[in-house]
Residue, then its C-alpha position, 0 to 999 in steps of 0.5 A: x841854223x847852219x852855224x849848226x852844221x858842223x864844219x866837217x860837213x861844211x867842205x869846201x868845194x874844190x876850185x874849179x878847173x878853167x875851161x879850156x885851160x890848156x889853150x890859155x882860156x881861165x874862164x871857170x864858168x861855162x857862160x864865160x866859156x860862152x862869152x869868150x868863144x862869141x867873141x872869138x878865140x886869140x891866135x895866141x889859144x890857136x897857137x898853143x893848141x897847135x904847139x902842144x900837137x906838135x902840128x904846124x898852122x895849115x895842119x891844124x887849120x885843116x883839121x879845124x876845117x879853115x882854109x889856108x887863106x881864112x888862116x891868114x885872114x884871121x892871124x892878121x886879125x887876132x882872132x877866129x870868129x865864135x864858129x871857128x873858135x867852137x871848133x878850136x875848142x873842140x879840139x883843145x877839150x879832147x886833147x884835155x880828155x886824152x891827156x887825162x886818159x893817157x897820163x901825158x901830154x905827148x902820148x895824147x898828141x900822139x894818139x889824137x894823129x893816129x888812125x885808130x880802127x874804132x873810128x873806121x880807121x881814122x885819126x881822132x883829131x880828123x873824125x872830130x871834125x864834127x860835134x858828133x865825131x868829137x863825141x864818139x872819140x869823147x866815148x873811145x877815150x872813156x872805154x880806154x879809160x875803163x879799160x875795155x878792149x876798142 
């Protein structure tokens, strides 16, 4: 029967996008993403985020919410632990949806680390420092996107 359906409704669907991808995550599937960040996240994904931001590591880790000396502990282990990495990922996600939103790398870095009024006069990166936080600048980044005035 389905050697019936013509090709044409037969398309392929597009290969997926890794999750988290710009933090070098290649998992495709959201319970590898799941697997990845109970694991814990490498250094190497905390080191790329805070390249691409243009941030040094204590400036991060505060924004992340890690201590200075938590830092430390976890780059002589390799790895945050899955809350951390959650917390990583958070940012990395909305770093992919500015980056999408304003057609550059670097514009989004920029606009992640500048207060804006929307979000009571704070940097989008530090009003995410929780999930409910990191959602209302998810909702910002998609009124600009369908270009209403915030």
């Amino acid at each position: 029967m389905a050697d019936a359906i013509p090709n044409l409704y037969r398309a392929q669907a597009p290969a997926p996008t890794p999750f988290g991808e710009n933090i070098g995550l290649c998992e495709t599937d959201v319970h590898g993403l799941i697997g990845a960040l109970k694991r814990g996240l490498p250094v190497a994904a905390f080191d790329k985020l805070r390249g691409t931001l243009e941030m040094t590591r204590v400036e991060l880790a505060t924004v992340i919410g890690i201590s200075e000396r938590t830092l430390a502990r976890r780059l002589k282990a390799g790895r945050f632990n899955s809350d951390e990495s959650e917390r990583i990922y958070r940012m990395a996600r909305l770093l992919a949806m500015a980056t999408d939103v304003l057609e550059s790398g670097k514009e989004a870095s920029v606009w992640l680390k500048t207060p804006k009024r929307y979000l009571k006069g704070t940097a989008p990166l530090s009003y995410a420092d929780t999930e409910v936080g990191a959602q209302a600048v998810e909702r910002l980044l998609g009124r600009i996107e369908h270009g209403v005035f915030s």
